[in-house]
KOLBAZA-984524 format. One line per field, with one value per residue (C-alpha): x, y, z; chain; residue number from 0; residue in three letters. Coordinates in steps of 0.5 Angstrom, whole numbers, plus 500, padded with zeros to 3 digits. Example, Ala and Ser with C-alpha at 12.3 -4.5 7.8 and 13.67 -1.06 7.14 Angstrom:
2
c1 <- [525;527]
c2 <- [491;498]
c3 <- [516;514]
chain <- [A;A]
resi <- [0;1]
resn <- [ALA;SER]
end
This chain:
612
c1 <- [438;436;439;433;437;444;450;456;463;468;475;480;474;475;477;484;487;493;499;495;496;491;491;488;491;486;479;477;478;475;471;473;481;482;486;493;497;503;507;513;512;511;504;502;502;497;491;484;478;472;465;459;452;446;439;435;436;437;441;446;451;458;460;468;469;476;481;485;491;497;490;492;500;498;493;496;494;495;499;494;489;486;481;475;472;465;465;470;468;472;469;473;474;480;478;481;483;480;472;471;472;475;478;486;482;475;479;483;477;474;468;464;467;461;463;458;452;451;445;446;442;441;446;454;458;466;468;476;481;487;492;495;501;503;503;498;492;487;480;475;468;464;458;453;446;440;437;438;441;448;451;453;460;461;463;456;453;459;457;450;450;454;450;444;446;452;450;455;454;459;462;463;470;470;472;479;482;488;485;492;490;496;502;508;513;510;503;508;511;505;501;508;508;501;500;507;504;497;493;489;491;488;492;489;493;491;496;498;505;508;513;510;515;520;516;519;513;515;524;525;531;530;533;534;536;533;536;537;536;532;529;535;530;525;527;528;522;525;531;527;523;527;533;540;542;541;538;533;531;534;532;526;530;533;527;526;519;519;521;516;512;514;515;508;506;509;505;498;495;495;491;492;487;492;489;483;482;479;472;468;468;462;462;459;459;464;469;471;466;468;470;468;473;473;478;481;481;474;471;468;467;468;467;472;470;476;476;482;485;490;491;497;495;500;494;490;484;481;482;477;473;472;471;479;481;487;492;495;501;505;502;503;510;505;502;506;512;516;523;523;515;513;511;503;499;499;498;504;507;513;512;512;517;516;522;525;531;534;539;545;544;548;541;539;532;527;522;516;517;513;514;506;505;510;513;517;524;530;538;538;532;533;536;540;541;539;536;531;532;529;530;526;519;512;506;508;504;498;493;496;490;484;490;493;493;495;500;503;501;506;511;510;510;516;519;517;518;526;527;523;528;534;533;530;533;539;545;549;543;547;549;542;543;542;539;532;528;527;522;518;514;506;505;507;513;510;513;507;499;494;497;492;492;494;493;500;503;510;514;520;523;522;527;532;533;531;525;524;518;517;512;518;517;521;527;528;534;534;535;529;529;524;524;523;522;529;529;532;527;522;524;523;516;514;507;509;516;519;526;527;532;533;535;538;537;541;538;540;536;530;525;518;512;507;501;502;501;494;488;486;478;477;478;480;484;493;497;503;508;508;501;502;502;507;507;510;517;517;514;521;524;520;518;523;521;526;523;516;517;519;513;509;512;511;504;503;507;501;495;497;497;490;488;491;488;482;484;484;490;490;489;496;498;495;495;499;505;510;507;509;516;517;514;519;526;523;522;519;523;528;535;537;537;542;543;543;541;547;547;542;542;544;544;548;548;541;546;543;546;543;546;544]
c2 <- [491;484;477;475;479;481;477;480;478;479;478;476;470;467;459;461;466;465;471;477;479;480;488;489;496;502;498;504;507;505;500;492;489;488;484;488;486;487;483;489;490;483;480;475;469;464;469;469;464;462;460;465;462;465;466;466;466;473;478;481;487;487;492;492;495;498;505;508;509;514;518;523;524;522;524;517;511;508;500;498;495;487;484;481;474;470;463;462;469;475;483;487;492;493;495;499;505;510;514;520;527;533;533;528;525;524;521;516;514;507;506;502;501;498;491;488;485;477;472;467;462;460;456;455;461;461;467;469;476;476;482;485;489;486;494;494;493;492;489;489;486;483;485;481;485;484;490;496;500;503;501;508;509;513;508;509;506;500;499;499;494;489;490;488;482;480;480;478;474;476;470;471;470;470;476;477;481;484;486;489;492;492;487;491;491;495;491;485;486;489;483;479;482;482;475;473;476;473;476;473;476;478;480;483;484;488;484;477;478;480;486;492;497;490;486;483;486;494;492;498;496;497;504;506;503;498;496;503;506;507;500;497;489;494;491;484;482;485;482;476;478;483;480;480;484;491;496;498;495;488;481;478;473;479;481;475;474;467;470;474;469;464;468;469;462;459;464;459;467;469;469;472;474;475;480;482;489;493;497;498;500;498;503;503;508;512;505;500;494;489;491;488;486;483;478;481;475;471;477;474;478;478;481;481;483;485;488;492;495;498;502;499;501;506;511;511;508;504;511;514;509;510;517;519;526;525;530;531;535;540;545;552;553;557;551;548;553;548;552;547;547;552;559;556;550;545;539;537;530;526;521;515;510;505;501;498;494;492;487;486;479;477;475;482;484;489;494;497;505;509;515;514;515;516;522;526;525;527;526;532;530;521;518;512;508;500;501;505;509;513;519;516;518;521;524;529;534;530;527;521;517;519;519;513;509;515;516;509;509;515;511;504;510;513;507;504;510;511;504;505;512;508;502;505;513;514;517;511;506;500;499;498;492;486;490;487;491;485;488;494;494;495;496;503;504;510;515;519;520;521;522;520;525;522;525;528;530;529;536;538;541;534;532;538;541;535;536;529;526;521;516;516;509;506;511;514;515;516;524;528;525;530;531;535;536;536;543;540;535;541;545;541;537;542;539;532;531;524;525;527;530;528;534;531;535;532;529;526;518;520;516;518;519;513;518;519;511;511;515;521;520;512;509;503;504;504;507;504;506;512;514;516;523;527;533;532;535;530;524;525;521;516;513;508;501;499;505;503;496;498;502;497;493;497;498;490;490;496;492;486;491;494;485;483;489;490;497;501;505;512;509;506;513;515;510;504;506;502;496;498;500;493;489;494;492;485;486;481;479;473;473;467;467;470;479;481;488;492;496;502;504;511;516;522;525;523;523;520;513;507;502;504]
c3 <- [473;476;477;472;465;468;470;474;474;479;475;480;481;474;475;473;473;469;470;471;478;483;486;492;493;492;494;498;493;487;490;488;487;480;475;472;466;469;464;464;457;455;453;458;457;460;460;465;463;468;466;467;468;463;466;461;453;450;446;453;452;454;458;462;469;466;466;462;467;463;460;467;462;456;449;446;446;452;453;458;453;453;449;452;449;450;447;442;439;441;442;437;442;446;452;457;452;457;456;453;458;458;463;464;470;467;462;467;472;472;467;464;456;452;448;444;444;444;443;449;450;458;461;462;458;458;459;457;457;453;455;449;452;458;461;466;462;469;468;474;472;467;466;460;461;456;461;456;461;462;469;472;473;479;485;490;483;482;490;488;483;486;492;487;483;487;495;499;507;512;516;524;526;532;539;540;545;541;533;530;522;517;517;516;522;526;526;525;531;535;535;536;543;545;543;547;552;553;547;543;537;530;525;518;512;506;502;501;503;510;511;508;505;507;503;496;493;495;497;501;505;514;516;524;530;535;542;545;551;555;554;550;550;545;538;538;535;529;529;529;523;519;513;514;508;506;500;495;489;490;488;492;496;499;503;507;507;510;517;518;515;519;525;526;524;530;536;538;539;532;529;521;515;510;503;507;507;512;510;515;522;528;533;540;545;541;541;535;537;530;523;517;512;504;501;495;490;492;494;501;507;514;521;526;533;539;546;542;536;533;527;523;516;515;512;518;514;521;524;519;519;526;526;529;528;523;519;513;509;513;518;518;523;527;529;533;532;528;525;519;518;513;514;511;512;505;503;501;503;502;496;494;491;485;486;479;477;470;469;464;460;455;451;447;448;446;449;447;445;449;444;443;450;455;459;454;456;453;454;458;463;464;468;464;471;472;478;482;488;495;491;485;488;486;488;494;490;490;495;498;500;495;489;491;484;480;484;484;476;475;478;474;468;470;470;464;460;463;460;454;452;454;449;443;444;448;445;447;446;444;452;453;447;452;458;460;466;470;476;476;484;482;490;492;497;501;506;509;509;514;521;527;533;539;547;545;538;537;535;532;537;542;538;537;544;546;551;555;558;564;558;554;550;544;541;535;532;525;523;521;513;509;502;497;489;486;484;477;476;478;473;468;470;474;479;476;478;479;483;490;494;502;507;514;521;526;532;539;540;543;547;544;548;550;548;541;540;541;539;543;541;540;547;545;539;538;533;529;524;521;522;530;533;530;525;519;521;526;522;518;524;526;520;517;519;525;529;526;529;536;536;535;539;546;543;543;551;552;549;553;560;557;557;564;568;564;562;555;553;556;562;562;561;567;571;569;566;571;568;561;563;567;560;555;560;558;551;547;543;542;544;542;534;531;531;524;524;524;517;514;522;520;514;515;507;505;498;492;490;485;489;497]
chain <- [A;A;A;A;A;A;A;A;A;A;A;A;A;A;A;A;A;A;A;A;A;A;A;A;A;A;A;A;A;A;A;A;A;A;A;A;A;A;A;A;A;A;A;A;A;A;A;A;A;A;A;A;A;A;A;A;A;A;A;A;A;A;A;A;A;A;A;A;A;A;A;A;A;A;A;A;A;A;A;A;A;A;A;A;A;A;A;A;A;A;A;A;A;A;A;A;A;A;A;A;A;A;A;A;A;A;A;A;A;A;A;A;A;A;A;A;A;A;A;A;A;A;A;A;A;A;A;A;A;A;A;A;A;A;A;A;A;A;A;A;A;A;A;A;A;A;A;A;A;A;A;A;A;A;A;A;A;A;A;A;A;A;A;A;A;A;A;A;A;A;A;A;A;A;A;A;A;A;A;A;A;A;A;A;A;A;A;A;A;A;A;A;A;A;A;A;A;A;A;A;A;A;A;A;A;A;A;A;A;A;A;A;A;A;A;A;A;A;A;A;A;A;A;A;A;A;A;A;A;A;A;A;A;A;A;A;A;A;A;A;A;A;A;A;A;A;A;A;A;A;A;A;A;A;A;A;A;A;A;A;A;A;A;A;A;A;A;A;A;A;A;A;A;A;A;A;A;A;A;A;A;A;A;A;A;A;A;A;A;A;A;A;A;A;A;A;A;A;A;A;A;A;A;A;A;A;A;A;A;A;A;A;A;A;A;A;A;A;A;A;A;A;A;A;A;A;A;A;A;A;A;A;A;A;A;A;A;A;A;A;A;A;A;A;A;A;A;A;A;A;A;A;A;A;A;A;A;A;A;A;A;A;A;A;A;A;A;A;A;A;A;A;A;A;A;A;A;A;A;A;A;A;A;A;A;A;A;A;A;A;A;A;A;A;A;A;A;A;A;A;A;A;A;A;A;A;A;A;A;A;A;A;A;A;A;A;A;A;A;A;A;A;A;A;A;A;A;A;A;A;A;A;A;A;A;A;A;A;A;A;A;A;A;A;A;A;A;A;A;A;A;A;A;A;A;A;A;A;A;A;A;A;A;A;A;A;A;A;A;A;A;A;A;A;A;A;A;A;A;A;A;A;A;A;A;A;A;A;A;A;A;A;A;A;A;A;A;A;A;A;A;A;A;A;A;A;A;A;A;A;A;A;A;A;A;A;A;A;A;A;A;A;A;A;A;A;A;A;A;A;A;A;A;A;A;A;A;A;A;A;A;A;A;A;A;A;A;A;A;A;A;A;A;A;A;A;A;A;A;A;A;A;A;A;A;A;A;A;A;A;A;A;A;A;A;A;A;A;A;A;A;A;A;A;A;A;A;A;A;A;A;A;A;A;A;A;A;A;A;A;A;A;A;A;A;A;A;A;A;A;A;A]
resi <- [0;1;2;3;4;5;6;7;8;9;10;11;12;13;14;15;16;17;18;19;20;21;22;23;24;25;26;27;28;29;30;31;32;33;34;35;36;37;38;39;40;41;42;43;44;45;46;47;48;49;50;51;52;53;54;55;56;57;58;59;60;61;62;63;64;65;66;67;68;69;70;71;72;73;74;75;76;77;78;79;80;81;82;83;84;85;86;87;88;89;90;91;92;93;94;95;96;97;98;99;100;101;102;103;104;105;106;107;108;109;110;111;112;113;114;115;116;117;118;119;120;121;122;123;124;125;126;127;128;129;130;131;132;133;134;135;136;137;138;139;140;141;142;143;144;145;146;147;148;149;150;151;152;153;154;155;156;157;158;159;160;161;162;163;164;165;166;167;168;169;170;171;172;173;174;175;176;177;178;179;180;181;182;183;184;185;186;187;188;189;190;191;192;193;194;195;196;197;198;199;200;201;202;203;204;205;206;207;208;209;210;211;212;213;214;215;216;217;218;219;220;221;222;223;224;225;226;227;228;229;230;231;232;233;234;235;236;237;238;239;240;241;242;243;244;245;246;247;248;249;250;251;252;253;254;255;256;257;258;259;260;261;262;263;264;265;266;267;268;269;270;271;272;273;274;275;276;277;278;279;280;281;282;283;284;285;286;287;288;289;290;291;292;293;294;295;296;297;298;299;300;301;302;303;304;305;306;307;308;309;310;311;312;313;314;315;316;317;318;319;320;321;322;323;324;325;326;327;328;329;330;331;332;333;334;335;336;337;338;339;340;341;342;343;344;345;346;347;348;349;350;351;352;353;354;355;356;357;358;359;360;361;362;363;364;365;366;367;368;369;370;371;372;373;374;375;376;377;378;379;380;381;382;383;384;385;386;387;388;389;390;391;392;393;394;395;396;397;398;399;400;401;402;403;404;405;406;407;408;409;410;411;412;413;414;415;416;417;418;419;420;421;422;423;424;425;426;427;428;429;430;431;432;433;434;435;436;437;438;439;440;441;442;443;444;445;446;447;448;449;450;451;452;453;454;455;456;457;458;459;460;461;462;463;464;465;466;467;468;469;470;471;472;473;474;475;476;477;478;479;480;481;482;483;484;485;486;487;488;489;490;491;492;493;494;495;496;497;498;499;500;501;502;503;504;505;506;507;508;509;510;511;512;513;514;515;516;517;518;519;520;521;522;523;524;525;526;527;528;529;530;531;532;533;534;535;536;537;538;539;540;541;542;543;544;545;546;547;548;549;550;551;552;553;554;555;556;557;558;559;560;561;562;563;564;565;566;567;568;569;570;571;572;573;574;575;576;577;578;579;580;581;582;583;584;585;586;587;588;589;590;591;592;593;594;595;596;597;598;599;600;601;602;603;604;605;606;607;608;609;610;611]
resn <- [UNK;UNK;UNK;UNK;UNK;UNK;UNK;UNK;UNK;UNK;UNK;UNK;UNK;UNK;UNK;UNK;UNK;UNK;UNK;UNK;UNK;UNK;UNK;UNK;UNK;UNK;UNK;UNK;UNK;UNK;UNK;UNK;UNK;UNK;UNK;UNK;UNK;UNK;UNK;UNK;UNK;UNK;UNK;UNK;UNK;UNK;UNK;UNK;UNK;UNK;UNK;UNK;UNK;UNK;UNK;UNK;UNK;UNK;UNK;UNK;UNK;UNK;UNK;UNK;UNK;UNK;UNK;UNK;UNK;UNK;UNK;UNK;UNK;UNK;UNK;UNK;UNK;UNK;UNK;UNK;UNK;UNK;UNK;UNK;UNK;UNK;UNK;UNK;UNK;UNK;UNK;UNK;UNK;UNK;UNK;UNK;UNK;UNK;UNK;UNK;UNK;UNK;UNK;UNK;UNK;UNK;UNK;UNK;UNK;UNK;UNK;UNK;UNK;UNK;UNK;UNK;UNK;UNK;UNK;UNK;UNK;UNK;UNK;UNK;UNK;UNK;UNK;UNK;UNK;UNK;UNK;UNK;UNK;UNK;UNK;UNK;UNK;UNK;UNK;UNK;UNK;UNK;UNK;UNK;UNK;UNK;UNK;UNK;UNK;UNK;UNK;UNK;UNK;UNK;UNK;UNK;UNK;UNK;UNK;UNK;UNK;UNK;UNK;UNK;UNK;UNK;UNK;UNK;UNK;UNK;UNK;UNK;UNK;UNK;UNK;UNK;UNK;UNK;UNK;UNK;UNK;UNK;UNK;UNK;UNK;UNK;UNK;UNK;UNK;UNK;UNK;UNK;UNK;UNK;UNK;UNK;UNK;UNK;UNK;UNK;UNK;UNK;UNK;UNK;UNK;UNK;UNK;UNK;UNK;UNK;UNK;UNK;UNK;UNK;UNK;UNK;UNK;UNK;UNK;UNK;UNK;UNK;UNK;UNK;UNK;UNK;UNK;UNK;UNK;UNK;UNK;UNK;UNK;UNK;UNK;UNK;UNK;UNK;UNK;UNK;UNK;UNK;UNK;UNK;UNK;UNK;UNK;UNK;UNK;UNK;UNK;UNK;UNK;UNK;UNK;UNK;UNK;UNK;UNK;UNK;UNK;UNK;UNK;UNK;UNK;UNK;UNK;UNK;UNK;UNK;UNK;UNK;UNK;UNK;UNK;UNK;UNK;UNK;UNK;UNK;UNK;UNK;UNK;UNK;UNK;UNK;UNK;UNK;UNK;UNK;UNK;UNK;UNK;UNK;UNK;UNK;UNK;UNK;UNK;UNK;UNK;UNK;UNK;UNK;UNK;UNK;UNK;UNK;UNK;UNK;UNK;UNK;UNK;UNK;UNK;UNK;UNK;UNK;UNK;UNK;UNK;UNK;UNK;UNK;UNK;UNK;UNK;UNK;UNK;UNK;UNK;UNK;UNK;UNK;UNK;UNK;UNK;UNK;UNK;UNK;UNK;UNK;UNK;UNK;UNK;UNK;UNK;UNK;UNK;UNK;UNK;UNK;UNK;UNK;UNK;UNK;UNK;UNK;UNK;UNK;UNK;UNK;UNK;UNK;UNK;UNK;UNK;UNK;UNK;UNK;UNK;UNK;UNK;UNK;UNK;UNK;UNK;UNK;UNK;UNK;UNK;UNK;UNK;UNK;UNK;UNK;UNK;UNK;UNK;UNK;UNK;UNK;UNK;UNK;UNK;UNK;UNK;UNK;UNK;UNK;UNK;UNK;UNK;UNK;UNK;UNK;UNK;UNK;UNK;UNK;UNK;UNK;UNK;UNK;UNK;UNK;UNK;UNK;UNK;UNK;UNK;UNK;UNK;UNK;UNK;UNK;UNK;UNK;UNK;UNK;UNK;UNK;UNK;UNK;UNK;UNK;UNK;UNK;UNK;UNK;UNK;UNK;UNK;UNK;UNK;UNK;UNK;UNK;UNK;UNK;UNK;UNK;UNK;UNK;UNK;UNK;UNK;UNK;UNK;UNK;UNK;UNK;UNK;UNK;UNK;UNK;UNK;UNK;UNK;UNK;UNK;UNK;UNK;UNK;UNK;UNK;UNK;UNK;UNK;UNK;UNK;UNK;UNK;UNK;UNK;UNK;UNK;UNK;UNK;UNK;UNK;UNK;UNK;UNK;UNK;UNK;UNK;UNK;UNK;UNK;UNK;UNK;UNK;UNK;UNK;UNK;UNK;UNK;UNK;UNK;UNK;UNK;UNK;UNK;UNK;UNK;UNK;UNK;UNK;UNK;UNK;UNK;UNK;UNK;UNK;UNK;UNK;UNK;UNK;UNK;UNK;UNK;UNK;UNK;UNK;UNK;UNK;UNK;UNK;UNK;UNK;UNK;UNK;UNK;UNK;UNK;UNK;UNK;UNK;UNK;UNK;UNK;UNK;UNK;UNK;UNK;UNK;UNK;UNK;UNK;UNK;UNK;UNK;UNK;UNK;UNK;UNK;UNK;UNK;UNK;UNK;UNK;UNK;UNK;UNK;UNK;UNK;UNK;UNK;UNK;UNK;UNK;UNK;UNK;UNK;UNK;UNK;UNK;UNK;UNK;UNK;UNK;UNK;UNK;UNK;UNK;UNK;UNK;UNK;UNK;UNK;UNK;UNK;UNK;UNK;UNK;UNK;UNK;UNK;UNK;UNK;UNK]
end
């Protein structure tokens, strides 16, 4: 295919939108963000246009990047179809209902449905999609090719064809001394610091909202304590930027977007690209030079170039690109002679959480059956709450990176699939009468994935002895929290549960070490949040946000001493702790803002409960 006989249509760069919903999450994996249809069961309204430039006369075939997400479930037909119209005509078909395989996963992957032919004459068309579900239908590009041959689905193929009709510049955007990837709170924090302590910083965030997991687009309330010794200043920024209230679930003003937001608008030194996901990492001399970036709804690329870097993605993605060492699932107890690892090493990791809620209204309402296609549940196995909770999670028994859309699909399909049964087949379903399921997250809350191997790796027994080391940093205090398959659940979904269950080991506050915050093979590149230097046991504690937070923010006080002295992160350790230490009694934080961060500091039961 050429640019002569073929035309590629990025949806997310249709001319409007109308409601669907741009989706950045799984880029690196499938290759391109992507429109969703997430009308939470009702057809959306205000549908996707733009206009397409024909190059020549000619009979052009429709082909539509899309899936079928509840094939991996499912052999009915699935909710999450559209139709696909050029001009005034409509294609019949109803793209998205999956390609043929024999396998639920070749069923299931991103593909090319073929449409109709057209005979289209050179010059401006008008393209249009028309969601029929409201159910996540996803469409990704439009493809109208008069070339007679059947674009590959495979993603080399995908990048191998935009690469051939869409090619795409990359825009310099300058050197920064401090380049931090992801915006959760602790990559919120690290730039916060270093930029208050000198840094020009560059903030990229995959999304365009701030706070990952503390986002109104994931709503998963903040969890540990911050202001302890020995650096009782660590955690300030938090305060700064984290909401005042508590709990999982809630309405999206709860989570107080506009401070982080505001927060980071007001520091000269930072610098924030917001919805640019990271995808490639330039390297020299074993060291991060500059990474490359893609915005998610115009689809442009840029390159960002830095002294140093921090890997704030969560799931380690820079650290991969870079070529660090990473881990992932449980290591055997033999590895680092953990009581609580088991006997072998596996993949098993701690899930994610699709957040939801409904509410009673005094209107009645319907929703769509999901006799057809959805989880086989019965009055025995659902679960008839109006909220979703911590315990509500998926995934562990699946690959947390290469997965990632499967495992978010299974929660959204969880959701809709509880909520289905209780309006249209509960025993009691007239209670449901006037309930309306008002949000279902389509952005994953996740607990764990790739951890980075530091110059040291946090242990079990680091925090249950406790054994102190002289590079102690910031304190975590939350007990080792890992979960598990609810063995009532398990037993009924066995390899495709959806509840958990928490299992607490107590713990003293426990400074943790410097040297599980950066890389132990990229020179010049940090780590925070949840994919620093620890085990899978350890991971249990230091992972909820106000621990990841003041991680972050020692690792920005670290990178500014790297800046002033002209040093890189080992080297603090080595040679310049004292001036860290001096920094983390300072802190760099606010203390003349109002302190809120006193609930959710300790869990102690790890209980299941709809309203925690």
């Amino acid at each position: 295919m050429n640019a002569l006989d073929s035309v590629l249509t990025l949806c997310t760069r249709f001319d409007d939108l109308g409601d669907w919903t741009v989706e950045q999450q799984f880029v690196l994996q499938m290759g391109s963000s992507y429109l969703l249809a997430h009308g939470i069961g009702s057809p959306l309204k205000n549908n996707p246009s733009t206009k397409a430039v024909i190059p020549t006369d000619g009979k052009y075939t429709l082909w539509v990047r899309t899936k079928n997400w509840t094939a991996f479930w499912s052999d009915g037909k699935t909710p999450g179809i559209f139709k696909v119209g050029i001009d005034s005509a409509e294609d019949p078909a109803e793209f998205g209902i999956g390609r043929p395989g024999k396998t639920p996963a070749e069923r299931a992957a991103w593909y090319w449905q073929k449409g109709g032919e057209y005979e289209l004459s050179a010059g401006e068309h008008s393209l249009h999609i028309r969601d029929l579900t409201g159910l996540d239908g996803r469409a990704d590009a439009i493809l109208l090719t008069c070339s007679g041959e059947c674009p590959g689905d495979s993603l080399e193929d995908y990048k191998a064809l935009r690469a051939q009709l869409l090619p795409e510049p990359v825009e310099d955007k300058g050197h920064f001394d401090f380049v931090v990837v992801g915006a959760g709170m602790s990559g919120l924090c690290a730039a916060i610091a270093a930029a208050r302590y000198g840094c020009k910083v560059a903030l990229l965030q995959d999304r365009y909202i701030l706070g990952g997991n503390n986002s109104s687009e994931v709503r998963v309330g903040l969890g540990g304590q911050i202001n302890m010794p020995p650096y009782p200043s660590l955690g300030y920024i938090l305060n700064e930027i984290g909401p005042d209230r508590y709990g999982n679930a809630r309405g999206a003003h709860h989570y107080q977007d506009w401070k982080k937001w505001d927060v980071i608008a007001a520091e000269p030194n930072i610098t924030l690209f917001a919805g640019y996901t990271v995808d490639k990492a330039y390297m020299k001399d074993g060291s991060i030079e500059a990474v490359e970036a893609v915005e998610a709804t115009r689809q442009n690329r840029i390159k960002i170039s830095g002294r140093l870097f921090s890997d704030c993605t969560g799931d380690a993605h820079l650290a991969v690109l870079a070529g660090a060492r990473t881990m992932m699932g449980r290591e055997a107890r033999s590895e680092f002679g953990e009581s609580l690892a088991p006997e072998k090493a596996d993949e098993f990791t701690m899930g994610v959480s699709i957040e939801w809620y409904c509410e009673d209204w005094n209107t009645p309402c319907s929703f769509p059956d999901s006799l057809d296609w959805g989880l086989k549940l019965d009055e025995e196995t659902v679960e008839p709450v109006h909220r979703a909770n911590w315990y509500w999670e998926v995934g562990m028994n699946d690959d947390q990176v290469a997965d990632a859309e499967k495992i978010r699909d299974y929660g959204m399909y969880v959701a809709y699939s509880t909520f289905s049964y209780c309006k249209n087949r509960l025993a009691k379903k007239e209670d449901w009468e006037c309930t309306h399921l008002t949000w279902v997250s389509h952005v994953s809350g996740k607990r764990e994935s790739r951890r980075i191997v530091g110059d040291y790796i946090l242990k079990e027994q680091d925090l249950t002895r406790p054994i102190p080391y002289p590079d102690g940093t910031f304190t975590t205090t939350w007990r080792i929290d890992q979960h598990y398959p609810d063995p009532r659940n398990a037993g009924k979904y066995p390899g495709a549960e959806w509840m958990s269950i928490g299992k607490l080991t107590p713990i003293d506050p426990y400074a943790v070490p410097y040297r599980c915050l950066y890389s132990a093979d990229i020179p010049n590149m940090f780590m925070a949040g949840r994919d620093i230097s620890v085990s899978h046991i350890a991971l249990g504690s230091v992972r909820v946000m106000r621990t990841c937070a003041m991680m972050g923010e020692v690792v920005g006080l670290a990178a500014s001493v790297c800046h002033e002295k002209g040093i890189l992160p080992r080297d603090v350790y080595q040679t310049n702790f004292q001036d860290l230490v001096a920094l983390m009694k300072k802190g760099a934080g606010r203390t003349d803002v109002p302190y809120t961060q006193f609930y959710h500091q300790v869990d102690r039961t790890g209980h299941q409960a709809e309203d925690r």
